[in-house]
C-alpha positions in Angstrom: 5.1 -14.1 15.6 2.8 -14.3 18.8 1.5 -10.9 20.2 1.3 -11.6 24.0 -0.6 -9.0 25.9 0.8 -9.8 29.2 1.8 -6.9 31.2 4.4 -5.3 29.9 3.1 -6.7 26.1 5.6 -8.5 24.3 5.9 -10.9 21.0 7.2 -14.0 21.0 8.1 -16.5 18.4 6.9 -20.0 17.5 9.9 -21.8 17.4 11.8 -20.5 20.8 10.9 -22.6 23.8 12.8 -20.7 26.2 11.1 -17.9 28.3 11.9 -14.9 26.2 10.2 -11.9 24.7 10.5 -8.8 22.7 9.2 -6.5 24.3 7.3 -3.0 23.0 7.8 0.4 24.5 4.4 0.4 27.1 4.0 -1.1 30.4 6.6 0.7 32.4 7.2 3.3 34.9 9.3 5.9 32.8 8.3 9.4 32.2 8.5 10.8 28.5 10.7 10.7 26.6 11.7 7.3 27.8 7.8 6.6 28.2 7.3 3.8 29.2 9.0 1.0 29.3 12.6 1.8 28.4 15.7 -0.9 29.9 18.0 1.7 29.2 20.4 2.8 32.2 23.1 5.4 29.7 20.2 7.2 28.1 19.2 9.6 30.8 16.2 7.7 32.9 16.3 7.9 36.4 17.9 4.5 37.1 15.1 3.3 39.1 13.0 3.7 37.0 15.1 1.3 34.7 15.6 -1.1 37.5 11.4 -1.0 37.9 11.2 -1.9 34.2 13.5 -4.5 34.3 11.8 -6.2 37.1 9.2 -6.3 35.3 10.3 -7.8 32.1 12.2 -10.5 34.3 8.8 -11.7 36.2 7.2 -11.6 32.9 9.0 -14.3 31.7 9.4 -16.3 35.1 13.7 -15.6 34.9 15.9 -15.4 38.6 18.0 -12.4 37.1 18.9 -10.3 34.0 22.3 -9.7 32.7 23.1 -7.1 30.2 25.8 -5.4 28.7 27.0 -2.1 27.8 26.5 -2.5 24.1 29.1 -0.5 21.8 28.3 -1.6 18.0 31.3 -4.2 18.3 31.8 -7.8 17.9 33.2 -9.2 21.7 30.9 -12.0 23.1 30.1 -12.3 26.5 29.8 -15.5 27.9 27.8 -15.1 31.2 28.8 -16.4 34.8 27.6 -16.1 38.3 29.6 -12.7 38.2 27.8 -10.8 35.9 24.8 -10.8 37.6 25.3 -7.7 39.4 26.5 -5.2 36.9 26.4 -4.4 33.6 30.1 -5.2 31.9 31.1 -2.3 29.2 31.6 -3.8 25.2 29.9 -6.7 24.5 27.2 -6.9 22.2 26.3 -10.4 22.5 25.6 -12.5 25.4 25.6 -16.1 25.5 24.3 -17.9 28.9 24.1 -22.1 29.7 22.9 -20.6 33.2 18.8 -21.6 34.5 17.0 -18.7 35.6 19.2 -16.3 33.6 18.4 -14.2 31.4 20.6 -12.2 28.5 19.1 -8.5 27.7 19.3 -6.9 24.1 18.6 -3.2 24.4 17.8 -1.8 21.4 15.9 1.4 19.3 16.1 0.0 16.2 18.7 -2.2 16.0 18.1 -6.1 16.1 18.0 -8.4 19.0 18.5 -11.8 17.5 17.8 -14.5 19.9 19.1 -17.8 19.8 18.4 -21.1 21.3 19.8 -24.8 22.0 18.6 -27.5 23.3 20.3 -29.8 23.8 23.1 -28.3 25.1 20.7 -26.0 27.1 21.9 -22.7 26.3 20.6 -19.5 24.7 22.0 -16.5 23.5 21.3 -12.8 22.0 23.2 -10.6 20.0 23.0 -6.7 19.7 23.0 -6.4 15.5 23.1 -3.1 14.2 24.5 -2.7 10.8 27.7 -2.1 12.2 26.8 -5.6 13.8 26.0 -6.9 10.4 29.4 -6.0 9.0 31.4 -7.2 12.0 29.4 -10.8 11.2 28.8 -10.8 15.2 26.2 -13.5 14.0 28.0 -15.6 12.8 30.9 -15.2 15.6 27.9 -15.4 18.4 27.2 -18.9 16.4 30.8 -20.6 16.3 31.4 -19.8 19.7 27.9 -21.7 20.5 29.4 -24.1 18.4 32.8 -24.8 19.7 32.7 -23.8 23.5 29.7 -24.9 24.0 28.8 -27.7 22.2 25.8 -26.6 20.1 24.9 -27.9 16.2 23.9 -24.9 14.4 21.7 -27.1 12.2 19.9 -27.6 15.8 19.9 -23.8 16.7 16.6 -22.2 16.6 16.6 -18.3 15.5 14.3 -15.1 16.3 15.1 -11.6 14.6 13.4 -9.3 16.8 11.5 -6.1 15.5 13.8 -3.3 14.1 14.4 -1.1 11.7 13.0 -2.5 8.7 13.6 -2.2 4.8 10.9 0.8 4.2 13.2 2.7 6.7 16.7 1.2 6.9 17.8 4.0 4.6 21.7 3.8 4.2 23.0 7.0 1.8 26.4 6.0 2.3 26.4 2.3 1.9 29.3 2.5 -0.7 31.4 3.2 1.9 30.0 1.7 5.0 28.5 -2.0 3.9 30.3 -4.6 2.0 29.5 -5.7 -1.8 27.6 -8.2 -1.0 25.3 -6.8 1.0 24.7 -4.8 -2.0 22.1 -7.6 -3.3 20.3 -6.5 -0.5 19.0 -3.0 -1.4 15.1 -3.1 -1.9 15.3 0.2 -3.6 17.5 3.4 -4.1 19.9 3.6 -0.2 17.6 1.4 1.2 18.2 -2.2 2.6 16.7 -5.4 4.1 18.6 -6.1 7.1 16.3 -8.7 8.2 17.5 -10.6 5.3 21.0 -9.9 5.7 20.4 -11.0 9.5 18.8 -14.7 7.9 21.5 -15.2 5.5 24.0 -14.8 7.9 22.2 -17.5 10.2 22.0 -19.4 7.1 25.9 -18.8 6.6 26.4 -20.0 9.5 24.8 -23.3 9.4 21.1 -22.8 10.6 18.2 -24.1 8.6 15.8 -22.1 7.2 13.0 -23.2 9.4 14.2 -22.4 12.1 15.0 -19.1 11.4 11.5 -16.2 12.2 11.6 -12.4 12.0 9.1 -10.9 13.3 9.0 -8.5 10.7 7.7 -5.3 12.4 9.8 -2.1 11.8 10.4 -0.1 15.2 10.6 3.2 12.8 6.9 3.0 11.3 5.7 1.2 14.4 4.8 3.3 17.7 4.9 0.5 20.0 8.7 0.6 19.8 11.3 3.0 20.9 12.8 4.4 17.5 16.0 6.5 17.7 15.4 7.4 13.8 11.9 8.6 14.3 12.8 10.5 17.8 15.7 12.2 15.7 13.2 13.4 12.9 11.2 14.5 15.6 13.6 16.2 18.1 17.0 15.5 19.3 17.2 11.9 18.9 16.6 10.8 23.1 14.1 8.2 23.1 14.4 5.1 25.3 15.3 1.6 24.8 13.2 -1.4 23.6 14.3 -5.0 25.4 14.6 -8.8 23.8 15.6 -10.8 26.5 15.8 -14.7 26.3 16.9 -17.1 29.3 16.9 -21.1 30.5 14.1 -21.5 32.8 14.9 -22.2 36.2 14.7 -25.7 36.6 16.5 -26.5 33.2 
């Protein structure tokens, strides 16, 4: 984990060699409660205020364009062209792009971003992981798809788990009924679980090696540098903007 207090601040990881960041919630032109720097268009920001943000992010990391999607807690893959640069398609949760100068947005209040990278093919990709995510195994689909329409090794693949909701917070009084048994091993202490574990041993699953697999390890509940939708709903009413992991090819890759 590298804190990088370029404006807007973001961490990024050792082993990623692609522009990308996660970025925290300060450094934008939002008002409260989407202050500051929310990427959110559906959560009730004025839209320019979004697209100022966004602009931002994208110089930060020296990218031509952002693409994002419309995420819905499902398991469709969207595998960027030259005509998604212009809108925002509705029910994809991850992104994959082979495109220089592109690059994929997570947007996220507690959910993971997890970003991935290949080198050789060049092409990155991040997927939206909530524990809806977790179920679906979008990892794992985000990973054979690398894998067979693209080309990648996943023993090549290099992985960052962004910060999100972590095991003091990822409470889950259901979990019976909504995660699988094996997930079960996974419970740090009564209804609560470590879903940046489940997140690793999914990459693991799916053919990564463990060293090059980071989490950043910050949880966006306890942590008020992120936007949290738990904490904003213990507060209030649950509105609270949207936190961003982007990762792209540079331009001239």
């Amino acid at each position: 984990m590298h804190p990088n207090q370029s404006s807007p601040a973001h961490y990024t990881s050792h082993l990623l060699t692609a522009p990308h960041g996660m970025f925290t919630c300060a450094g934008g032109a939002s008002d409260a409660p989407f202050a500051s720097l929310n990427l959110g268009y559906h959560v009730g920001d004025a839209a320019e205020r979004v697209h100022h943000n966004r602009t931002c992010i994208q110089k930060t990391l020296g990218l031509d364009h952002l693409v994002s999607a419309h995420q819905v807690h499902g398991d469709r893959i969207l595998r960027v062209d030259q005509t998604h640069l212009d809108a925002e398609p509705e029910g994809y949760d991850a992104l994959i792009s082979p495109l220089p100068g592109i690059g994929v947005l997570i947007q996220q209040a507690d959910c993971q971003a997890v970003l991935l990278e290949a080198q050789d093919p060049k092409v990155v990709a991040a997927v939206h992981c909530g524990w809806r995510g977790s179920v679906l195994d979008l990892i794992g689909k985000t990973i054979h798809c690398l894998r067979v329409e693209y080309g990648a090794v996943p023993a090549n693949l290099r992985a960052a788990i962004s910060p999100s909701l972590g095991p003091c917070c990822a409470e889950f009084i259901h979990y019976q009924k909504e995660l699988p048994a094996w997930m079960h091993a996974f419970q740090v202490r009564p209804h609560h679980f470590d879903f940046w574990a489940i997140s690793r041993q999914q990459l693991l699953d799916a053919g990564l090696l463990a060293e090059h697999i980071d989490t950043i390890g910050l949880c966006t509940r306890c942590n008020p540098q992120f936007f949290s939708y738990r904490r904003a709903h213990a507060l209030d009413d649950g509105v609270t903007g949207r936190n961003g992991s982007v990762i792209g090819l540079p331009s001239d890759a």
